[in-house]
Each structure stands twice: as C-alpha cells, then as structure tokens.
N, C-alpha and C positions, 0 to 999 in steps of 0.2 A: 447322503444315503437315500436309498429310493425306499419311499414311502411304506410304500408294501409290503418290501420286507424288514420291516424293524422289526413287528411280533416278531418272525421267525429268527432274526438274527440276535434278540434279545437268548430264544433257547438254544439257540446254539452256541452263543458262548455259557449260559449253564450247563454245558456237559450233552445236550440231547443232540441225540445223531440224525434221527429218521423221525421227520415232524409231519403230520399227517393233518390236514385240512377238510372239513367237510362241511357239506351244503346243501337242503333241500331247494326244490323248487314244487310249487302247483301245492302250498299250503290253502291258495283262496281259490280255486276253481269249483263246482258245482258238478264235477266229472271228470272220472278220471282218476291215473296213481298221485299218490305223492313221489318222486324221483330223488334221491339223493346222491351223490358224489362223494368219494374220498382221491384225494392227491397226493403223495408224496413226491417232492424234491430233491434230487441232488444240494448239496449247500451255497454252492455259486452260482444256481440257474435263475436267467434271468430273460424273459419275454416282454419284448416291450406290448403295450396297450391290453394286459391283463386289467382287467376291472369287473366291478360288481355285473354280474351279465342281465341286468333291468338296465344299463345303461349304456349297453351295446346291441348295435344291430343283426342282423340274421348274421349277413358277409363276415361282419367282424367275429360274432361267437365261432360261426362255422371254420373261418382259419386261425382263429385263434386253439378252439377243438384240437386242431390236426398239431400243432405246435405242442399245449400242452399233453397229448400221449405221448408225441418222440422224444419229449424231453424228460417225461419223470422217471421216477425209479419205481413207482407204483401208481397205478390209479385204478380205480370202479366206481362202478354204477349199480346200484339198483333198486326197486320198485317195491311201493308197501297200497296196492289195490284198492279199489272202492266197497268191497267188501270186508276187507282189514278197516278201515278209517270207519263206515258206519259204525264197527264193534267198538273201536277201541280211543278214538275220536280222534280226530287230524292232528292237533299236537305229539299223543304217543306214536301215533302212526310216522310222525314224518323222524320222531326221534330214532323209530324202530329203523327205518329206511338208511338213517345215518349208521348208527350199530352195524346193520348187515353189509354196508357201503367200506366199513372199515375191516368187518371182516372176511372178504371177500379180497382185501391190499393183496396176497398173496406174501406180505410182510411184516412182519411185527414193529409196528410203529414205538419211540421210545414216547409219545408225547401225542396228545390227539387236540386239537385246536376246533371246536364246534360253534358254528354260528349260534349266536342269540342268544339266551340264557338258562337255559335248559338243558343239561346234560342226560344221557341214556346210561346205563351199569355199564361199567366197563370195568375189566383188570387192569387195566392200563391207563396210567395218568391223564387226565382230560383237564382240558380249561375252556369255560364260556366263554368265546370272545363277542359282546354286543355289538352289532355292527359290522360281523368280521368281514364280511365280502367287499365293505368301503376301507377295510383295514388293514389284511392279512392275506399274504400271496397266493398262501396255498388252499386258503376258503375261498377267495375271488374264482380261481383256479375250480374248483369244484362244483361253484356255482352255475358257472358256463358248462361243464357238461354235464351236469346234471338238467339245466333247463334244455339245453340240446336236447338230449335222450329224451325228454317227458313230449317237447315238440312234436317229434317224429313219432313216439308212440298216439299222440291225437289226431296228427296226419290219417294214421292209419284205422282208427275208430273215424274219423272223419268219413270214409268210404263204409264202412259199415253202417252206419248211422247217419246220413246226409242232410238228414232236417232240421239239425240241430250248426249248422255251420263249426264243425271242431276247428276245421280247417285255419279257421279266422279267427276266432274266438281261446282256442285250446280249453276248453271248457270256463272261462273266466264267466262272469256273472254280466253278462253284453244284452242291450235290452231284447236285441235277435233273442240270444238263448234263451233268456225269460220267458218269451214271448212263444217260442217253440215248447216248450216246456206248458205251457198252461194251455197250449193248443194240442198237441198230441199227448201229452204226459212226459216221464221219465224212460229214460232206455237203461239197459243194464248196467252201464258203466256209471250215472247218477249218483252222486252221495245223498241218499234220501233225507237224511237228517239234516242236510245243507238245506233241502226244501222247503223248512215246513214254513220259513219266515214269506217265502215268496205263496204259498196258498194264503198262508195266514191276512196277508195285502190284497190278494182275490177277493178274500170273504168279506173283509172289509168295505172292498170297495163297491162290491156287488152285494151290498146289505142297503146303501142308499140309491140303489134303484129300484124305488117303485111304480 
C-alpha cells in the first residue's frame, strides 16, 4: 500500500466518497498572506513523488502543480492577508484560509482531512490530521500548491517592494530581512505584530551602547 494514501483509503472504505485535503503555507513569514490549498481526489489517483512541499524543490512542486490540477476532481487556493492575520492572529488566520480553501472546492466534500491540529467550523465532518502533509495524499497535495501560490504571490510584492529581498526570502525571517526591516522599517504587506520581538532585540542591544 502506498504510504500516503492509507488516511484516505482508511475513509474510503468507511463509506466517504469525496475526501478533501487541506494545507496552509507562510504560517512563519514576517510578510505577507498566509495561503491555503484544498484537493480533492478521484479514489484510485495516484502521482508518484507527491510529498510534504518543505521537502521538495521549486521543479519538483512546479510539475508536481500541473499534475495535481489535471488529476483532481476539485482543488483551490486561497489567501487570508497581512491585515487579516494582524487582527485576528496567524493561527485563526491560516485556519480561516483553509475554511474559505474548502469552500471555494466548488464541491461538497463528504470528509475534510486538515493539517495540524486545529480545526476551523465546519458543517461538514473534519479530522485533524497531525503531520498530515508527511502523511496524507491529499494534504501533501495541498500543501504544494498552496506554497506555489504564496511563492509567486512574494515574487510579485518582491518588485513592489525590493529592499526587502521577497524574492529570496518569501518574507521568512532571513537576517537580510531583519536587517532591511530595522534599516528602512516595515512596508505594507509586514505582519506588525510579527515585529515587535525583532525592535524589542534592537532596544536591547542598543541599550549597552554607551
């Protein structure tokens, strides 16, 4: 049996038809959306080198991408902003991102499968799977293009914003972006409240100079 898919093949012989996978990415960046994925499967589909997408490279997520659209039965993406996350904090934020990821499927999943251990309201049965993207087909699955999407959305504040290296960084916490950041400030897309530990280490350090 292939690894990946036991969860789903566990609910599928429980009676559930349409099993839905989901996955944020860009929980630790200091800039930026959080990005979510939902996937749904056919029952027999199977892509080789689907994996957790921290442990795949651009080439690989990128044709891996194009495989998992033509294959499912449903998939989305979408985005919960740096002014959603200041309000509502990056945990609810990324949960929120999942929620509107599944409901965007375009189909009523019987069965919702969520990374980590946090679930969002749902009418629809859900299970926390811990670790699901090292685990579960169709989270791995959602994981890749969810970090795809968030990628290419930094890419493009990358050109907006070019002092801050997105480009390279995707707003991760990279001693560059630190360092940009305490040299020019914050740009609009910053999670402010991401900030205050890195001033807080400024004052700090700039209190034993005298």
């Amino acid at each position: 049996m292939r690894t990946y898919q036991r969860i789903e093949k566990k609910y599928f012989k429980a009676g559930y038809k349409l099993i839905a996978g989901t996955d944020e990415a860009g929980r630790g960046p200091l800039a930026g959306p959080v990005v979510a994925a939902a996937v749904v499967f056919p029952r027999k589909v199977w892509i080789d080198g689907i994996n957790d997408s921290k442990k795949l490279s651009l080439s690989e997520r990128l044709d891996l991408e194009s495989k998992i659209k033509s294959k499912a039965l449903a998939y989305s993406v979408q985005s919960v902003n740096h002014s959603t996350i200041n309000e509502i904090n990056i945990l609810n934020a990324s949960l929120l991102a999942m929620k509107k990821a599944i409901e965007s499927l375009g189909v009523n999943p019987d069965i919702i499968l969520v990374d980590g251990t946090k679930l969002f309201d749902s009418q629809v049965k859900a299970e926390a799977i811990i670790d699901g993207d090292n685990k579960c087909f169709s989270i791995a699955a959602a994981s890749i293009l969810a970090k795809n999407h968030r990628d290419r959305l930094m890419l493009e504040y990358a050109d907006k914003f070019p002092i801050y290296n997105f480009e390279k960084n995707k707003g991760y916490p990279t001693k560059f972006h630190i360092e940009a950041i305490l040299k020019y400030g914050p740009c609009e897309i910053h999670r402010k409240k991401f900030l205050t530990k890195i001033y807080e280490r400024r004052i700090e350090q700039d209190s034993f100079k005298f």
